[in-house]
C-alpha positions, -999 to 999 in steps of 0.1 A, spaced: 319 -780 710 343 -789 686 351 -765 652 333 -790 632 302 -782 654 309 -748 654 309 -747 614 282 -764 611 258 -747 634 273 -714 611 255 -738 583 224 -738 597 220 -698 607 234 -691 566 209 -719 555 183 -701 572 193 -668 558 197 -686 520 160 -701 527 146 -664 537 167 -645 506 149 -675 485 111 -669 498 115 -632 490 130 -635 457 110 -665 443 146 -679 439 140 -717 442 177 -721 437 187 -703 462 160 -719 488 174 -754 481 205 -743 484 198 -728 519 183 -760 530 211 -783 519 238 -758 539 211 -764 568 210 -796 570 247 -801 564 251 -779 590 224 -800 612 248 -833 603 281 -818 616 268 -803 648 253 -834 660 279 -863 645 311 -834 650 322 -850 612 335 -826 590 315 -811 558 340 -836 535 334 -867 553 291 -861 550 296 -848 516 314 -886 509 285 -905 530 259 -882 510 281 -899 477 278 -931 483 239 -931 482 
């Protein structure tokens, strides 16, 4: 696993805890947030890019 995976499987766990801090709170903003991070996280463990290069494919759409 290279750091790229490692950060982004870090992105998922933080997504998850984003998503949970959301559902309590009511904090929609928060809960998107989360699930963005997770599946950024989701992108970069399984393609190894880094959180740049997605954010650029992301872009181009």
């Amino acid at each position: 696993m290279n750091e790229d995976q490692r950060e982004g499987k870090w992105k998922q766990i933080k997504g998850d805890f984003k998503q949970k801090y959301g559902k309590l709170t009511d904090d929609e903003t928060t809960y998107s947030e989360g699930k963005f991070d997770e599946m950024l996280g989701r992108m970069q463990e399984k393609t190894g890019k880094s959180k740049e290069e997605l954010k650029k494919e992301i872009d181009k759409w």
